[in-house]
C-alpha positions, -999 to +999 in steps of 0.1 A: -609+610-564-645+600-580-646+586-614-667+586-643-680+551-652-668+555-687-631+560-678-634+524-672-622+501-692-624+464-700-597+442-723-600+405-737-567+387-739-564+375-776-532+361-767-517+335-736-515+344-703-479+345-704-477+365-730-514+385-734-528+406-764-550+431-747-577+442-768-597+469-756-637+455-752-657+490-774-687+473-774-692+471-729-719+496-722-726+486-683-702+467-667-708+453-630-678+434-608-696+422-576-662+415-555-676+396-525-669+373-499-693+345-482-701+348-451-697+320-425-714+321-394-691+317-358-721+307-332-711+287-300-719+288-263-687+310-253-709+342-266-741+351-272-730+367-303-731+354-339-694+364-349-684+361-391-652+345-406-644+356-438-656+325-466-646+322-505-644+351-527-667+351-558-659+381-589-689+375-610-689+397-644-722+409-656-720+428-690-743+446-712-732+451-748-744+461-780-752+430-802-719+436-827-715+401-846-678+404-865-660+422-835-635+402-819-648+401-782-682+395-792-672+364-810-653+352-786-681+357-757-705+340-785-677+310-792-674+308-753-708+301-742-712+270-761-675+258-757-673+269-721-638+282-732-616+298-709-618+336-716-591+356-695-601+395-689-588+425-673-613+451-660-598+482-651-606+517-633-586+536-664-570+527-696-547+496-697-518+524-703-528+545-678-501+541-647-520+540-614-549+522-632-559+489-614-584+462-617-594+420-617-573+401-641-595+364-645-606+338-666-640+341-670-669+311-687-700+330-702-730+317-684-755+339-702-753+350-738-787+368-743-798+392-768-822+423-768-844+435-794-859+465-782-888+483-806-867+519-805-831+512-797-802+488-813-799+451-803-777+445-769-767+413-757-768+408-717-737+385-707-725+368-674-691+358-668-678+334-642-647+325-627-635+295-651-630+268-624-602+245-652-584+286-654-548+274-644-540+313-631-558+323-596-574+356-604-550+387-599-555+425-587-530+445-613-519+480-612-507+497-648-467+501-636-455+535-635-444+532-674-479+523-687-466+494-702-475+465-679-495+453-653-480+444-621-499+419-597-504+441-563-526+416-546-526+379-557-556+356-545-552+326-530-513+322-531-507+311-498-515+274-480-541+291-458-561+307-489-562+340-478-561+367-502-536+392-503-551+427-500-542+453-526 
């Protein structure tokens, strides 16, 4: 079934991992998860093909919000850029109560914290996030469990000695 960008939804953890405090992110307009794998060439005398092996995963974050000093994510994505503070996310396909819902739960570092002033419209900032690499938790692909009141891991990233990912 398609779905409407705004039934998306994005949530900070004010809380641990262990025990989160999901606060709902009001002040994402755009939101873009580029889920992608690198690409490592196979080339060798045995075919005249270049053949592809799946290489590391990279989930970056790019946000655009409006420019809301006072609101708890903001500060925190402001505090984060210049402490390069873990910041743990979970961006989801429906609301965090929403059973079926699924998404990337990570701990993100803001690389960008930029601000817009256009002449007509309200001040937006334009934020990157990047997988922490000093996050203790691999990133996880949750499902909201058929209650709505938690998330259950369906496909863990690198939890086995090889490193391969666990599909969803």
């Amino acid at each position: 079934m398609s779905r409407v960008g705004i039934k998306g939804q994005t949530y900070f953890n004010s809380g641990t991992h262990a025990l989160p405090v999901w606060k709902r992110a009001k002040i994402v307009k755009d939101l873009t998860m580029s889920l992608s794998k690198n690409e490592v060439q196979v080339k060798n005398k045995g075919s005249i093909f270049v053949k592809y092996l799946s290489g590391l995963v990279d989930v970056p974050l790019d946000l655009e919000i409006d420019w809301e000093p006072g609101d708890l994510v903001f500060d925190a994505l402001q505090a984060a850029f210049w402490s390069e503070e873990i910041l743990e996310f979970v961006i989801l396909d429906g609301g965090i109560r929403k059973p079926g819902a699924q998404g990337l739960r990570a701990g993100y570092m803001v690389t960008k914290f930029e601000r817009g002033e256009p002449l007509e419209d309200q001040m937006t900032g334009s934020i990157s996030l990047r997988l922490h690499a000093d996050s203790e938790e691999e990133p996880d692909w949750v499902k909201v469990n058929t209650g709505g009141t938690a998330l259950e891991t369906i496909g863990a990233f690198g939890d086995d000695p090889l490193n391969n990912p666990t599909p969803p």
